[in-house]
VOBA-1610 file (N, C-alpha, C; in pm, whole numbers, padded with zeros to 5 digits, always signed):
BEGIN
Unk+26358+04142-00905Unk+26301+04011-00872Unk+26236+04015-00734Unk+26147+03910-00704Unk+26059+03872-00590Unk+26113+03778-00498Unk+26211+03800-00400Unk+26278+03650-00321Unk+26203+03619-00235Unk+26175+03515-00211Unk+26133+03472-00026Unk+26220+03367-00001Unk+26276+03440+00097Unk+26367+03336+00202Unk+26324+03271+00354Unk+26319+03132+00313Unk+26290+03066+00439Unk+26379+03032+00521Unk+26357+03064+00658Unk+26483+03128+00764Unk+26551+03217+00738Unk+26486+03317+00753Unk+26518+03468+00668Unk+26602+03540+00780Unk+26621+03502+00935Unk+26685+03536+01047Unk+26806+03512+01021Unk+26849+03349+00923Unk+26970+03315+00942Unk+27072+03395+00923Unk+27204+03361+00918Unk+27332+03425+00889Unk+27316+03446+00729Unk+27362+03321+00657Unk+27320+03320+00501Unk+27236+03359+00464Unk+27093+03366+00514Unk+26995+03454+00472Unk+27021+03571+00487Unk+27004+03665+00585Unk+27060+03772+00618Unk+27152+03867+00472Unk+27277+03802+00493Unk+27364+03846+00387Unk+27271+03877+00271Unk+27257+03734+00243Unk+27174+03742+00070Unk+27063+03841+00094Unk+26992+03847+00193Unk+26881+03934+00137Unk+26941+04089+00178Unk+27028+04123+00256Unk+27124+04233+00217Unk+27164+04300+00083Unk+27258+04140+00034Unk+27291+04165-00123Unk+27171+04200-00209Unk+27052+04129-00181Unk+26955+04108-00325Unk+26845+04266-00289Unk+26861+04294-00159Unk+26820+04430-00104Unk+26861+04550-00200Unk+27021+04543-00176Unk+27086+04682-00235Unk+27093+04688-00368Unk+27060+04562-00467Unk+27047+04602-00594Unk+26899+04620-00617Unk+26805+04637-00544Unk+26691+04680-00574Unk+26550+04575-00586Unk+26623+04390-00572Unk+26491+04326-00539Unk+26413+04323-00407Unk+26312+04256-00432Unk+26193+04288-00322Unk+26221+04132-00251Unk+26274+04148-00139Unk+26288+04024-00051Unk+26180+04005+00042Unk+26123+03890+00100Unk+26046+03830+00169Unk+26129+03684+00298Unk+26118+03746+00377Unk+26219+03683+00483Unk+26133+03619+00593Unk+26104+03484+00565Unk+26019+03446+00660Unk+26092+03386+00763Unk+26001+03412+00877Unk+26071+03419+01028Unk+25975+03401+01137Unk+26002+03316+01228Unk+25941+03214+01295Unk+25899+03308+01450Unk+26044+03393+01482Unk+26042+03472+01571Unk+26032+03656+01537Unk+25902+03667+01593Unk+25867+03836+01541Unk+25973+03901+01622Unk+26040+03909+01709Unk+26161+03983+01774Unk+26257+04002+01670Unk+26301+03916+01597Unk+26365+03986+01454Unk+26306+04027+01342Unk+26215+04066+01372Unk+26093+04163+01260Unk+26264+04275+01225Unk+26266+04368+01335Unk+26375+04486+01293Unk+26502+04436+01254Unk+26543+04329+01249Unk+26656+04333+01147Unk+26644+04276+01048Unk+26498+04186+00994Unk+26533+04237+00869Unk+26463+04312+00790Unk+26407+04434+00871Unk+26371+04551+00823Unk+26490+04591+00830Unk+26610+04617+00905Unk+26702+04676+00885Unk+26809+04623+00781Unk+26802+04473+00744Unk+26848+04453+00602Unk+26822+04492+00513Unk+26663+04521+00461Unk+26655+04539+00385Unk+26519+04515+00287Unk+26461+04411+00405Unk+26396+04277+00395Unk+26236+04281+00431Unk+26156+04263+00357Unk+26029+04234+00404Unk+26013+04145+00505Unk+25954+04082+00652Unk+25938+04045+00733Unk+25803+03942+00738Unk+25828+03857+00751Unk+25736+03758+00734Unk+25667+03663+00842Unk+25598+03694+00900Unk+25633+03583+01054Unk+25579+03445+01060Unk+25607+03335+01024Unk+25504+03222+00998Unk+25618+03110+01087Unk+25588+03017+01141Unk+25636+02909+01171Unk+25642+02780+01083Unk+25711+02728+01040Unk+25753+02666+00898Unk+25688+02519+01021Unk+25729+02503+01090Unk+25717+02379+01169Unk+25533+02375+01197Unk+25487+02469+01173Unk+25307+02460+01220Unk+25251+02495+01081Unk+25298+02566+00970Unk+25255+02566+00895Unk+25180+02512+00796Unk+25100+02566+00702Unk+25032+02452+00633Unk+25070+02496+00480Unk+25016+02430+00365Unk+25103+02432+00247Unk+25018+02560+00176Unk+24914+02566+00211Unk+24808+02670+00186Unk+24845+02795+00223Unk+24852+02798+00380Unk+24906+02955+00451Unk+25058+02991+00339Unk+25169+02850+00315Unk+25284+02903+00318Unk+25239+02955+00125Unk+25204+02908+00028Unk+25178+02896-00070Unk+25087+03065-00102Unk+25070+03092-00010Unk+24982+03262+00001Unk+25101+03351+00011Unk+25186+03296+00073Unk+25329+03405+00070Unk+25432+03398-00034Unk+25458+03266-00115Unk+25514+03270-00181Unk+25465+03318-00355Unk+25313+03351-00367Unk+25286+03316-00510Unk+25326+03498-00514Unk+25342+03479-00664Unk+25387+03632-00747Unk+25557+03610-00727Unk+25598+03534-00637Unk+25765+03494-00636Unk+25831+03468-00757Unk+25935+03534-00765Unk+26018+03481-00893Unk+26110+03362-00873Unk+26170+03333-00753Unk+26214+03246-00684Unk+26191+03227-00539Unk+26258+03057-00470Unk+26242+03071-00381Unk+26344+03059-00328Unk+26411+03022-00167Unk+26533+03005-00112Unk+26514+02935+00021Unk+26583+02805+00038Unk+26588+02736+00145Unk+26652+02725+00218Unk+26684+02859+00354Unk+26786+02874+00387Unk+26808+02859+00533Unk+26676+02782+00562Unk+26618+02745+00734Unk+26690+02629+00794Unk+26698+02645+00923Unk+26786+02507+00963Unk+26743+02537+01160Unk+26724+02395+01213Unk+26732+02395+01360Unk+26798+02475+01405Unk+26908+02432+01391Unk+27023+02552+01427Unk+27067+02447+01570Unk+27192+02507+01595Unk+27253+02416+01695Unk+27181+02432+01824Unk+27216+02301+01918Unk+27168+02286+02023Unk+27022+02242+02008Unk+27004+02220+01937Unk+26848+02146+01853Unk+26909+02037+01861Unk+26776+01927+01925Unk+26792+01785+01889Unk+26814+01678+01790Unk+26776+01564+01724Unk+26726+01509+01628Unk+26631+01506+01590Unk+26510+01533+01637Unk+26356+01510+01596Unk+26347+01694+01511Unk+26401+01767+01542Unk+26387+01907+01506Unk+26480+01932+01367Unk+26541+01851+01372Unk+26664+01821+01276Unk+26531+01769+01133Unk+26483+01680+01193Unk+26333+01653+01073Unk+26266+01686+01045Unk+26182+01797+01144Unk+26077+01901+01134Unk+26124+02017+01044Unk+26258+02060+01106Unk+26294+02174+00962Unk+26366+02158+00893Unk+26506+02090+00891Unk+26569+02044+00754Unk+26541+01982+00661Unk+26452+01915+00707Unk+26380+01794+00582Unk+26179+01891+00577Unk+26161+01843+00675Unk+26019+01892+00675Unk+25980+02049+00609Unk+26039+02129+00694Unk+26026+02272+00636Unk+26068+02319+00466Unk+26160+02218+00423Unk+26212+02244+00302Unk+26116+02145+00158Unk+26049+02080+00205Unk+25994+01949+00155Unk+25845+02057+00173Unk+25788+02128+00227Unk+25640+02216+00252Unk+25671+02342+00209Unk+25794+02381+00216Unk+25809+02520+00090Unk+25787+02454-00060Unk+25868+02348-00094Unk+25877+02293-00188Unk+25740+02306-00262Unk+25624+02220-00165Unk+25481+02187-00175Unk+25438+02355-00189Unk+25503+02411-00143Unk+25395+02564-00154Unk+25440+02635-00286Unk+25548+02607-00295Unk+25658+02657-00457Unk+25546+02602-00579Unk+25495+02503-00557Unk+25466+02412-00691Unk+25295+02448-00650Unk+25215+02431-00574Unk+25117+02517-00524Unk+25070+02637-00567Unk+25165+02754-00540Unk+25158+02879-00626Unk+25245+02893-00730Unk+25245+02768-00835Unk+25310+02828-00913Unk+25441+02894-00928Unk+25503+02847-00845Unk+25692+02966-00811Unk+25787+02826-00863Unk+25833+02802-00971Unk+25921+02695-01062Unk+26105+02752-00989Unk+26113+02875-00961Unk+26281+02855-00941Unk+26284+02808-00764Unk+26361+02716-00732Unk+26397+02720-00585Unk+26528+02704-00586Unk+26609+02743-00489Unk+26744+02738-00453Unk+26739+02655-00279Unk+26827+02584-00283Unk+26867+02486-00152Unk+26982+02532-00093Unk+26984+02583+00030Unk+27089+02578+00097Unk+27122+02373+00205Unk+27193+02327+00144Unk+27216+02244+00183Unk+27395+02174+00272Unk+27382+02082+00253Unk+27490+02100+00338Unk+27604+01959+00302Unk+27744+02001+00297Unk+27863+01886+00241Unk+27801+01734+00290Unk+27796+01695+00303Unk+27806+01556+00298Unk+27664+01463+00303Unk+27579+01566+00265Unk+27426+01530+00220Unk+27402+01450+00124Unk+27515+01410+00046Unk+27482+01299-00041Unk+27447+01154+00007Unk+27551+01130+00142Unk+27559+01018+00137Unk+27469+00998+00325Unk+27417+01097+00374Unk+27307+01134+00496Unk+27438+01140+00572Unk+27371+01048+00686Unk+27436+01023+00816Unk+27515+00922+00878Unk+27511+00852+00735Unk+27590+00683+00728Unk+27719+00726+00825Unk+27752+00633+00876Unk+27893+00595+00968Unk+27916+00746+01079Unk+27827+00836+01065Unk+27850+00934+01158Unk+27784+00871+01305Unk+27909+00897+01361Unk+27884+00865+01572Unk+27757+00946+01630Unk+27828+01071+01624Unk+27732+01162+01652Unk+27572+01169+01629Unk+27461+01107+01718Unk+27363+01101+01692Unk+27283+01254+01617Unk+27269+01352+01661Unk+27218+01460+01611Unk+27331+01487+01483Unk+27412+01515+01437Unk+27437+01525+01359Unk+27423+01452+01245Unk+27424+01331+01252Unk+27384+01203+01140Unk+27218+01241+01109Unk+27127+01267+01203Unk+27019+01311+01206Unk+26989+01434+01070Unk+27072+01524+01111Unk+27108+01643+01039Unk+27150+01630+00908Unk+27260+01481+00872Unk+27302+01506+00779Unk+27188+01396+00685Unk+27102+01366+00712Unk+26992+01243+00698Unk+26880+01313+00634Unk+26880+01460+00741Unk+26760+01493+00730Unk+26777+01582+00561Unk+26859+01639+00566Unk+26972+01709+00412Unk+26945+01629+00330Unk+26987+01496+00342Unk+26968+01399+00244Unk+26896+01385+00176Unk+26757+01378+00269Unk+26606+01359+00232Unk+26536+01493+00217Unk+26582+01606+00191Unk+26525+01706+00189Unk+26574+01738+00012Unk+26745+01701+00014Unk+26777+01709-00139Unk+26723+01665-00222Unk+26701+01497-00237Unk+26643+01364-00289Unk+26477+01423-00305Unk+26408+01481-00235Unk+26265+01523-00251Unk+26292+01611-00377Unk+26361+01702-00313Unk+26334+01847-00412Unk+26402+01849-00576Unk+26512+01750-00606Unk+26548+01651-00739Unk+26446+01578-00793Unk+26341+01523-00727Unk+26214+01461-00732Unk+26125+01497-00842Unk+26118+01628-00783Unk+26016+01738-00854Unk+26053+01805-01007Unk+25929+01851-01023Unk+25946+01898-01140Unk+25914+02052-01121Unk+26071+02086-01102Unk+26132+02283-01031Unk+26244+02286-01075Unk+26248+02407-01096Unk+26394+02463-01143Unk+26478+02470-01042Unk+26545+02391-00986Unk+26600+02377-00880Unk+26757+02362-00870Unk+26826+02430-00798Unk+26973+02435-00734Unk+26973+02431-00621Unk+27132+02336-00596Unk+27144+02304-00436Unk+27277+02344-00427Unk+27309+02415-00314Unk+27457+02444-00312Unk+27483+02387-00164Unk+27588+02300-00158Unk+27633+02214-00036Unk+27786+02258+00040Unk+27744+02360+00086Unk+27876+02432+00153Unk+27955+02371+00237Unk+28090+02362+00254Unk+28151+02291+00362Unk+28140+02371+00500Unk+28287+02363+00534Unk+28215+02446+00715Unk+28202+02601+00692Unk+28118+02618+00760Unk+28079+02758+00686Unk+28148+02858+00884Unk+28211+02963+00809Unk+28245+03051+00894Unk+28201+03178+00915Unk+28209+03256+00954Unk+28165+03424+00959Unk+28282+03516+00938Unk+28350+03488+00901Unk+28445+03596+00864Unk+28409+03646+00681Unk+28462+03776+00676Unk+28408+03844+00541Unk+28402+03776+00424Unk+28347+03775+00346Unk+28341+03692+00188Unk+28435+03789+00119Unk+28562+03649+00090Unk+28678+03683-00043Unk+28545+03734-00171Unk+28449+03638-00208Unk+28423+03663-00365Unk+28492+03594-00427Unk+28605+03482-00361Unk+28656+03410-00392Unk+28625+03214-00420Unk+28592+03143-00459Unk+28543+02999-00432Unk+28570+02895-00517Unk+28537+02756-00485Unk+28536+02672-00551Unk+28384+02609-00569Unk+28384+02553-00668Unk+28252+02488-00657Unk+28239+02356-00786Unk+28205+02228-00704Unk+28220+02114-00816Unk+28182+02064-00724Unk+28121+01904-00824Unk+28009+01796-00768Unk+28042+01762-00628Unk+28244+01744-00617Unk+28296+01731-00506Unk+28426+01815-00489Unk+28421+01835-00408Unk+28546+01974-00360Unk+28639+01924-00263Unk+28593+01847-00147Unk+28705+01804-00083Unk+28624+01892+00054Unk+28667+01831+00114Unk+28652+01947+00288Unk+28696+02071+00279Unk+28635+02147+00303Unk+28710+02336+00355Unk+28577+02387+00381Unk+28655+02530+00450Unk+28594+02608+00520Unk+28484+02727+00400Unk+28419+02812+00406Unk+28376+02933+00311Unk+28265+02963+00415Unk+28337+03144+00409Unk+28265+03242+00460Unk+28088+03218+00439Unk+28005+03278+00535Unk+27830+03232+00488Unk+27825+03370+00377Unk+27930+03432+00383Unk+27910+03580+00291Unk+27916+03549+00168Unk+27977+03449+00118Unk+28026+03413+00029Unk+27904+03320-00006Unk+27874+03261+00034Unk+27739+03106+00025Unk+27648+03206-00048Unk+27604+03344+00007Unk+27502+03419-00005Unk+27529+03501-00158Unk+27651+03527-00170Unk+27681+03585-00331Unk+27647+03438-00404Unk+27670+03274-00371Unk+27706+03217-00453Unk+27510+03183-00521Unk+27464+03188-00396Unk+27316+03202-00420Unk+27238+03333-00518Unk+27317+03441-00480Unk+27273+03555-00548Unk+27288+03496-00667Unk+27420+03485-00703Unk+27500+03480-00918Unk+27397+03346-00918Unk+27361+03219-00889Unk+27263+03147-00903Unk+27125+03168-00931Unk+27092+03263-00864Unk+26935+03331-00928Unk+26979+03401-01054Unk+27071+03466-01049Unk+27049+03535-01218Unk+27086+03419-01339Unk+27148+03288-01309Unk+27211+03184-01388Unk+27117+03094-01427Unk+27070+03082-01558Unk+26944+03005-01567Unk+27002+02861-01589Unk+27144+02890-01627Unk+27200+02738-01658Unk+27255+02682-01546Unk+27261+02751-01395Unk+27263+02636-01257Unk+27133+02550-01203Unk+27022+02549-01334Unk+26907+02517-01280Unk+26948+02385-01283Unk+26910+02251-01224Unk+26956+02079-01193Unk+27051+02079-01175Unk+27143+02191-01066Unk+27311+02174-01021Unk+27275+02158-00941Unk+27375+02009-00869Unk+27441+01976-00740Unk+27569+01996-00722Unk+27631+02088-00600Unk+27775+02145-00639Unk+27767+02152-00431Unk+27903+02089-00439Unk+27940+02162-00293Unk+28035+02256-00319Unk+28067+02356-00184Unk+28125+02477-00224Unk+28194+02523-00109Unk+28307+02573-00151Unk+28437+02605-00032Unk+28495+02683-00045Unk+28579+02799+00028Unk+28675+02880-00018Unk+28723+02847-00164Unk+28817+02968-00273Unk+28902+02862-00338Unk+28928+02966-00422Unk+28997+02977-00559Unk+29038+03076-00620Unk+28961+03156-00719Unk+28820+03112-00780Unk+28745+03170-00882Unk+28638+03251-00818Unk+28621+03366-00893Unk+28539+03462-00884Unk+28399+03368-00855Unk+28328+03429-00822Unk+28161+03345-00800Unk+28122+03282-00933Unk+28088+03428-01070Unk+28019+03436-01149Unk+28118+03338-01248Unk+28234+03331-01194Unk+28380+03200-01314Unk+28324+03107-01276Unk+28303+03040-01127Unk+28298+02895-01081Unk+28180+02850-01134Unk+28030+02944-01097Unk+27949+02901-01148Unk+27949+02834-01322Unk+27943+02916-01386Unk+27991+02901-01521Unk+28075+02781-01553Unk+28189+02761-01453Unk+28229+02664-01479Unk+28154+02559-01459Unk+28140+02524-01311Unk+28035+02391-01267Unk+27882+02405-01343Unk+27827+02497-01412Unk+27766+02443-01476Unk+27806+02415-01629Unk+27870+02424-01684Unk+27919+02379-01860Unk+27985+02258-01800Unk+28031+02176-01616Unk+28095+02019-01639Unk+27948+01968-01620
//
């Protein structure tokens, strides 16, 4: 297969295009900062350098066509304000979207985030409500469309190694899961044609990837 991953620097990106590396697909890792050109040449990873925030649907739509899927795996990243919180969580994912349907590329996958259903309601925290607002409206777009589309809404995501272990249903409850793990749950999702219109958050928990999926998609 053909991936392009947007925020191809990230942690979760990273992994996945590791994983989708060593079995032999052709990844596309777009990345805002050319200083990580070499790692993810050293993942594995084709290198992409475009700025999702200046981009246009045309430039991004030239990188994605011949894609078998796509992957939305870009985010401010902390210490980012609120206004940046809109430009790439919502904005950047909402102009891949536009470039997906543009060139023709029908599978997308969402990295999204627990409590995106309901935004930023009753959260104190100004940037974070921002964040969880901007998720909101980035999900709600891409359900919109007419794409083969999955969203996986991870709880707190950590860096320690992926069990291969998880849960995954409409609602799970709060917990923690490795980004190693987010990145297998994305992998078994591209080969699963029946997680296409799943909304699932996802947490540590006891089922193999390729069980949970299966499961959450036959509820």
């Amino acid at each position: 297969m053909r991936i392009v991953i947007a925020g191809g620097h990230g942690k979760i990106a990273r992994h996945l295009a590791r994983q989708l590396a060593a079995r032999g697909d052709m990844v596309l890792g777009i990345i805002r900062n050319p200083d990580h050109v070499p790692d993810l040449q050293q993942d594995g990873a084709h290198p992409v350098v475009l700025d999702l925030e200046r981009a246009g649907v045309d430039e991004l739509a030239t990188i994605v066509t011949g894609a078998d899927a796509v992957v939305f795996a870009a985010g401010a990243g902390p210490g980012s304000g609120a206004p940046r919180k809109d430009t790439v969580d919502r904005g950047a994912a909402v102009l891949l979207a536009d470039a997906a349907q543009a060139a023709g590329v029908r599978r997308y996958l969402m990295v999204s985030s627990m409590g995106a259903a309901t935004g930023g309601a009753g959260i104190e925290d100004e940037v974070f409500a921002a964040y969880q607002d901007a998720k909101k409206a980035a999900d709600e777009d891409l359900m919109a469309r007419d794409l083969d589309w999955t969203i996986i809404r991870p709880g707190r995501l950590t860096d320690g190694p992926g069990t291969g272990l998880v849960r995954l249903a409409a609602e799970t409850g709060r917990g923690d899961v490795p980004r190693e793990d987010v990145a297998s749950v994305l992998r078994g999702a591209l080969d699963d044609d029946s997680t296409v219109g799943l909304v699932a958050e996802l947490v540590s928990g006891d089922d193999p990837v390729d069980v949970a999926l299966s499961a959450v998609s036959r509820g």
